[in-house]
VONUFI-681132 format. One line per field, with one value per residue (C-alpha): chain; residue in one letter; z, y, x; residue number from 0. Coordinates in steps of 0.25 Angstrom, whole numbers, plus 2048, in hexadecimal, padded with zeros to 3 digits. Example, Ala and Ser with C-alpha at 12.3 -4.5 7.8 and 13.67 -1.06 7.14 Angstrom:
BEGIN
ch: c(A | A) .
aa: c(a | s) .
z: c(81F | 81D) .
y: c(7EE | 7FC) .
x: c(831 | 837) .
i: c(0 | 1) .
! end
This chain:
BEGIN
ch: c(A | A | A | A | A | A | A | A | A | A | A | A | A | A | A | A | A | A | A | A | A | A | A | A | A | A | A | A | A | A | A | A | A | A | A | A | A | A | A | A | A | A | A | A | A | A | A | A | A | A | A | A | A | A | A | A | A | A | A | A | A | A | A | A | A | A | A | A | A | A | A | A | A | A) .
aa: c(x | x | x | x | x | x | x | x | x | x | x | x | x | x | x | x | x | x | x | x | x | x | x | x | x | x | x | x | x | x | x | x | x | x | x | x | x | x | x | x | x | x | x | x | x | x | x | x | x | x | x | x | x | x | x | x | x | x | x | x | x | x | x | x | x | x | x | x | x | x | x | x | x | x) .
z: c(7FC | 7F5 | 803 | 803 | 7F7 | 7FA | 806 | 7FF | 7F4 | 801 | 805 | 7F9 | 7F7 | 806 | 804 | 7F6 | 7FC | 809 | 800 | 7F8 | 803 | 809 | 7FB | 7FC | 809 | 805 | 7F9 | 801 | 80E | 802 | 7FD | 7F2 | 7F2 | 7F2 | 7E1 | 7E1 | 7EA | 7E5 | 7D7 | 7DD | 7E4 | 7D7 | 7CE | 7D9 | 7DC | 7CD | 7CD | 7CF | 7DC | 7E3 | 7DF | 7E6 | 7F2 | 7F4 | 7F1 | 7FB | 806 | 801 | 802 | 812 | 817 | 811 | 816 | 824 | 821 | 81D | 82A | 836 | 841 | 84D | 858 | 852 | 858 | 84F) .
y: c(844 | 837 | 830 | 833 | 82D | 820 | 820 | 823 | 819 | 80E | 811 | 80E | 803 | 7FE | 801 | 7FA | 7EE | 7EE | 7EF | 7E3 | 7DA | 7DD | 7DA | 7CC | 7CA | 7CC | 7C2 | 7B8 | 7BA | 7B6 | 7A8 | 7AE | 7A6 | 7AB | 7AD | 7B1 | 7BB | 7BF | 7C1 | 7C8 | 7D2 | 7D6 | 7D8 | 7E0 | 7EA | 7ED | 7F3 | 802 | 7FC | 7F7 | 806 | 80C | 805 | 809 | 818 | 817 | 812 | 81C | 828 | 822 | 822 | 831 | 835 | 831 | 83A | 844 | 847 | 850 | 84A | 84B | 84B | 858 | 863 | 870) .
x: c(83E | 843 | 844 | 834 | 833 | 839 | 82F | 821 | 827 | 829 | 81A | 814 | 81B | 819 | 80B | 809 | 810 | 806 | 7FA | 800 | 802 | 7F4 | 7EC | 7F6 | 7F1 | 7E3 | 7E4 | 7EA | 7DF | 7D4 | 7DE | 7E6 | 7F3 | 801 | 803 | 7F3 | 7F7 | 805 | 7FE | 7F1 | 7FC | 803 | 7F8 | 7F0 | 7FE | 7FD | 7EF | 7EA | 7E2 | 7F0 | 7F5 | 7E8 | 7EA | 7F8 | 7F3 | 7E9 | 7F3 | 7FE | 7F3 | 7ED | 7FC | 800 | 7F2 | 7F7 | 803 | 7F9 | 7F0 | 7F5 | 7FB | 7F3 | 7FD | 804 | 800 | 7FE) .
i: c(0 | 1 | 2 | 3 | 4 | 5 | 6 | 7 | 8 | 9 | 10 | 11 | 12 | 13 | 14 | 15 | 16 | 17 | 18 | 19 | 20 | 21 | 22 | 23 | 24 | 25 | 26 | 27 | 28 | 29 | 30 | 31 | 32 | 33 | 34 | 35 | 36 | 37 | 38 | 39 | 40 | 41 | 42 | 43 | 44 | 45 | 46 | 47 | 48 | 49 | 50 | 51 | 52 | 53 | 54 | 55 | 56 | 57 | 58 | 59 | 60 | 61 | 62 | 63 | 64 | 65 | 66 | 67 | 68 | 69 | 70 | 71 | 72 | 73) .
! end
């Protein structure tokens, strides 16, 4: 049980670092510099909207868990 732990902990985490790093991207695709972006990044991973977008990720990969696998036969 602690082993899951350790891996729902390590998706979060990968998941909150992808969604930092695209939102970086995005800011530096509209000309942000380096220590615009860098600033922009850790005030938005501080906000209830970077914690909503990491739910929602969280919650479409467990849903993917969720639904029946169609080459099982029953």
């Amino acid at each position: 049980m602690c082993e899951n732990l350790r891996k729902s902990e390590q998706m979060v985490k990968d998941v909150a670092d992808t969604i930092a790093i695209d939102y970086a991207q995005e800011l530096k695709s509209l000309g942000f510099t380096k220590e615009q972006i860098r600033t922009e990044v850790i005030k938005y991973i501080g906000t209830p909207q970077f914690i909503d977008a990491v739910k929602r990720k969280v919650e479409e990969y467990i849903a993917l868990f969720d639904e029946p696998d169609k080459t099982q036969l029953h």
